[in-house]
N, C-alpha and C positions, 0 to 999 in steps of 0.2 A: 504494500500500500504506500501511497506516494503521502509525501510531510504537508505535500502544496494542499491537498482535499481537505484537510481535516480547519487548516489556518484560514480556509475559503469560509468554511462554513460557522467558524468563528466569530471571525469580522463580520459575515452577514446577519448573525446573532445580534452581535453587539450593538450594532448599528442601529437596529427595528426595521430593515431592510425588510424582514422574513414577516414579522410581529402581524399578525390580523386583524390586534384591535387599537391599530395604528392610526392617528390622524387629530385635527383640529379638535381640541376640549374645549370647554369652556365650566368656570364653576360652577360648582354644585349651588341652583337657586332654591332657597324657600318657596313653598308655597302659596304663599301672601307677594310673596314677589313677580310671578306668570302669570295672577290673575287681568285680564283688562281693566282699563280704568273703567270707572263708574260713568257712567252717561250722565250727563246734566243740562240735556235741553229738550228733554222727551215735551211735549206740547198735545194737547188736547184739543180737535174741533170739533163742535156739532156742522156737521154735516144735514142735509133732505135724507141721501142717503145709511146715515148711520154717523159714527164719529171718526174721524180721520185721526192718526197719530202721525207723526214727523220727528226724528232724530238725527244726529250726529253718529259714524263710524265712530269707536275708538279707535284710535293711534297708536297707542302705548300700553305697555303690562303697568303695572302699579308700581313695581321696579323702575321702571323709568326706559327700558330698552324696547324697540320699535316693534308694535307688533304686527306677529306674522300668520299668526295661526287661527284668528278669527274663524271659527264653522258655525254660529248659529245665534238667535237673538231667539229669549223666551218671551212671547209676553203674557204679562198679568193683569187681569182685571178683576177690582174690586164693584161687586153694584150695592149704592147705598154706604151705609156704613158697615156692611161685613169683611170680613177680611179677604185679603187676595188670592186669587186660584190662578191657575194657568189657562190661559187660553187659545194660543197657537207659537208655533215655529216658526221664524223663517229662516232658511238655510242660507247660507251664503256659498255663493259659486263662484265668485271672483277673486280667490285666492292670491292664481296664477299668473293674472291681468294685469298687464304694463296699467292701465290707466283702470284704478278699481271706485268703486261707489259708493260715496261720500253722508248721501243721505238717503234715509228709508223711509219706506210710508206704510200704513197699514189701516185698512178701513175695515172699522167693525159692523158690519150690517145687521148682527143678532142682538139690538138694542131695542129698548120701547121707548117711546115720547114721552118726557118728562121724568124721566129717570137719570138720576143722577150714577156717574161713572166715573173711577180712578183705575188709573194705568200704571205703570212700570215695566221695564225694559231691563233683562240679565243681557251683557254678551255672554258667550261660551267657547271658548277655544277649543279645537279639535282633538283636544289631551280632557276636556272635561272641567278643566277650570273654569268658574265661571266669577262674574263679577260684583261688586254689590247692587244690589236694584236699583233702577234712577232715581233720580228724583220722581216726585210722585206729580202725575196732568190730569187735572179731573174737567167733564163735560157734562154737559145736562144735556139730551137730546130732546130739541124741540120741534116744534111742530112747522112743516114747511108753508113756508107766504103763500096764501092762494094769489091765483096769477089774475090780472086785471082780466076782466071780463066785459063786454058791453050792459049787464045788470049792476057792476061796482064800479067800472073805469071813470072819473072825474077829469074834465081837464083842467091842467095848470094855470092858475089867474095871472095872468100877461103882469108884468114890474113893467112901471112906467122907467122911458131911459132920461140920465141925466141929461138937464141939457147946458 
């Protein structure tokens, strides 16, 4: 056996040449630290057809490092003063997207007139972390304007112009 195989296989040892579980770390984060930031512009409309919600993406884990792993927004609806339930997903598919989306919407159409409603918005990261719940947007759903008709329609009393 030759001296040269054995000194080969040494240095390629030493090195991490060989090594499998070779590459880029990064430290070990807390938990508290991966989660996304908290949402803080979740907003509330009544809508004719239901209430409309509107948010901001988070940006960043709580840690402060940019985030990447966003998969899903829970939301929660409270009716009245009982407390919050879950009430739909939406998934996120733009991961991967040079140019990804910025703002969400989500219109609840399973609402009654005159009923008061509170919302909140989790994100979720595709590992399961989730974030704390928004800030809280509450809506009354009211009742839509009937449309002028020729039995209500009135016309405008003419403003005399300066002269």
């Amino acid at each position: 056996m030759s001296k040269i195989a054995p000194l080969i296989v040494l240095l390629a040892l030493g090195s991490g040449a060989i090594c499998a579980g070779c590459g880029v770390k990064s430290h070990p984060q807390p938990p508290s630290a991966v989660r996304p930031q908290r949402i803080t512009d979740l907003e509330a409309v009544a809508l004719s057809s239901g209430i409309r919600l509107r948010w901001s993406r988070p940006e960043r884990y709580t840690g402060g490092a940019r985030l990447r792993d966003l998969g899903k927004f829970e939301i929660l609806r409270a009716i009245g003063g009982a407390e919050p339930t879950f009430l739909a997903n939406i998934p996120i598919t733009d991961r991967q997207r040079f140019h990804q989306q910025h703002r969400f919407s989500y219109l609840d159409t399973d609402t009654k007139i005159g009923q008061r409603y509170r919302y909140q918005v989790i994100a979720v990261t595709t590992d399961g972390y989730e974030s704390q719940p928004s800030n809280q947007a509450e809506a009354v759903r009211a009742a839509p304007t009937p449309t002028p008709n020729p039995e209500n329609f009135v016309l405008p009393t003419p403003v005399p112009l300066p002269k």
